[in-house]
C-alpha positions in Angstrom: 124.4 78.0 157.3 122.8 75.8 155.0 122.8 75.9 151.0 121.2 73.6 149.0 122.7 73.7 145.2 120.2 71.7 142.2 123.1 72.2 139.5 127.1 72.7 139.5 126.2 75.7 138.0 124.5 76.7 141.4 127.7 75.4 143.6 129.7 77.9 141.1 127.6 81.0 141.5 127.8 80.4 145.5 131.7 79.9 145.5 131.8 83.2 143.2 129.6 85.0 145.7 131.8 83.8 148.3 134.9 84.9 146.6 133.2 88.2 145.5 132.8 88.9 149.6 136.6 88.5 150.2 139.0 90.6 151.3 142.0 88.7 152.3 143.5 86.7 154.6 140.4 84.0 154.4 140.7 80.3 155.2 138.2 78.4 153.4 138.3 74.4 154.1 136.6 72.0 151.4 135.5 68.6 152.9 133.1 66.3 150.4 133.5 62.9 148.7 135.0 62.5 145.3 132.5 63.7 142.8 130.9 66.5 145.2 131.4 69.3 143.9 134.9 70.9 145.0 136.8 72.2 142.2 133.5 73.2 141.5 132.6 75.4 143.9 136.8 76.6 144.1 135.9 77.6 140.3 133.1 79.8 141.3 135.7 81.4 144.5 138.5 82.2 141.8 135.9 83.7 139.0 134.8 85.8 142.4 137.8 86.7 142.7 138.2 87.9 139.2 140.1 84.9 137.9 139.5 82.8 134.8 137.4 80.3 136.1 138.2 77.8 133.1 141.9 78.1 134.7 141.3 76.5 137.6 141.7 72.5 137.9 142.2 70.2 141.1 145.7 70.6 142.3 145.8 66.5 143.5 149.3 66.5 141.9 150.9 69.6 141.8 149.3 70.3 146.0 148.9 73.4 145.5 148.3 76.2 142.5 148.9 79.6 142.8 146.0 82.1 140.6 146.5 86.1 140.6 143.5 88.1 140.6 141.7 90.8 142.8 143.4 88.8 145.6 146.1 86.0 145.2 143.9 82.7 145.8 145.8 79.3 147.2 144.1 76.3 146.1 145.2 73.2 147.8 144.4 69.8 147.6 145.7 67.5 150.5 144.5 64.7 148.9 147.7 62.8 148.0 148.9 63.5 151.0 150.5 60.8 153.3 150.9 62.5 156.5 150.6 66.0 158.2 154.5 65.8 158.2 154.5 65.7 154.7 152.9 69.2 155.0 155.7 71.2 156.8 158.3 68.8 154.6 157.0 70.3 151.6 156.4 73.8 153.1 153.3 73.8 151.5 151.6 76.6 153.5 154.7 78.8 153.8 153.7 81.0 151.3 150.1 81.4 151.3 150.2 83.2 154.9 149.1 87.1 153.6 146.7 89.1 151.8 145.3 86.1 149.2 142.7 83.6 149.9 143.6 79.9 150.8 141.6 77.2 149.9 142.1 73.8 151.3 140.4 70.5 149.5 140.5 67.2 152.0 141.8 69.7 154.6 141.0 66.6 157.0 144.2 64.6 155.3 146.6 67.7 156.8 146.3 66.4 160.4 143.6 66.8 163.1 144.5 70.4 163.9 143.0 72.8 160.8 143.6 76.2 161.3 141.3 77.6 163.9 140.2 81.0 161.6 138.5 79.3 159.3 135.1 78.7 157.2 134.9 75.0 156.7 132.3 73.9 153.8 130.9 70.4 153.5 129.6 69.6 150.4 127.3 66.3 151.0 124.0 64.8 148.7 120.9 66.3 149.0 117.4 64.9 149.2 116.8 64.8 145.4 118.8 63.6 142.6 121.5 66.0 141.9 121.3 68.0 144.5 123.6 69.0 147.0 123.7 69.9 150.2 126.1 72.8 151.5 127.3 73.6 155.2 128.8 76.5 155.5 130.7 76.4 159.7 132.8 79.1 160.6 135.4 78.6 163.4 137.2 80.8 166.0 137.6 84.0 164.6 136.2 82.6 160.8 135.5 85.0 158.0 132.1 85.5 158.6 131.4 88.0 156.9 131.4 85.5 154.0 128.2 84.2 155.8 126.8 87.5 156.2 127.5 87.9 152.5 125.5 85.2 151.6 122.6 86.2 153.8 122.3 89.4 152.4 121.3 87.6 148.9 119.1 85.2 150.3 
C-alpha cells in the first residue's frame, strides 16, 4: 500500500490511525533518511494509542523508550547501533515481546534478519515539494489488519 502525506501533520494522522487499529503484539519497522518523517509518524502511532503525543522524542540515545497507554508502545531507534550483537548485548528486545506495540526506527542497522511478522514502512520523497511518499509492506504473518484499517478510510 501506498500513502502519499503533503504535511507532517498528514504522516501524524496516518501513524494515529495506525495506532488506533492496534491490538497488540504488532511489529511496525520504520526505514527513511534522516529528516523523513519517523518520529513523526511514531508520534501519530503513540497519540493512536492514547499516548501524549508531545511525549514522544527519537530514542537515538537512550535505544529504546518505553510509553503506557491503551497498549504499552516500544519505540526503538537502532540508529547508534554498531552491530546486531550489540542488540542481544544490550537485551534490547527482551522486554518488548507481549501485548504492546514495538516500533523499530533504522530496523535495517539490527542485522539482515528483521522479524518475519512485521509491517515495514518506508517513508521516501514524493513528487512535489514536501511531500512524502509512504509504503506500507507487510511480511509473513504481518498485522494486516493495520492495512485493512487504512483501506477502510480511504
Amino acid at each position: 500500500m501506498i500513502v502519499v502525506s503533503g504535511s507532517a501533520a498528514a504522516t501524524r494522522s496516518l501513524g494515529a490511525r495506525l495506532g488506533a487499529a492496534c491490538h497488540g503484539g504488532e511489529v511496525l519497522l520504520l526505514e527513511g533518511n534522516l529528516g523523513a518523517g519517523k518520529t513523526c509518524l511514531a508520534k501519530g502511532v503513540a497519540e493512536g494509542l492514547g499516548i501524549d503525543p508531545a511525549t514522544v522524542t527519537s530514542p537515538t540515545f537512550t535505544l529504546m523508550r518505553l510509553h503506557h497507554g491503551r497498549l504499552p508502545f516500544y519505540h526503538v531507534d537502532l540508529y547508534r547501533i554498531g552491530s546486531p550483537d550489540e542488540i542481544a548485548r544490550l537485551g534490547l528486545f527482551d522486554e518488548v515481546d507481549g501485548p504492546g506495540v514495538t516500533l523499530v526506527e533504522w530496523p535495517t542497522l539490527g542485522g539482515p534478519h528483521p522479524p518475519a511478522d512485521a509491517l515495514r514502512i518506508h517513508i521516501g520523497p514524493g513528487a512535489a515539494e514536501g511531500e512524502r511518499r509512504i509504503t506500507l509492506t507487510p511480511s509473513g504473518n504481518a498485522p494486516t489488519h493495520l492495512l485493512n484499517a487504512l483501506e477502510r478510510e480511504n
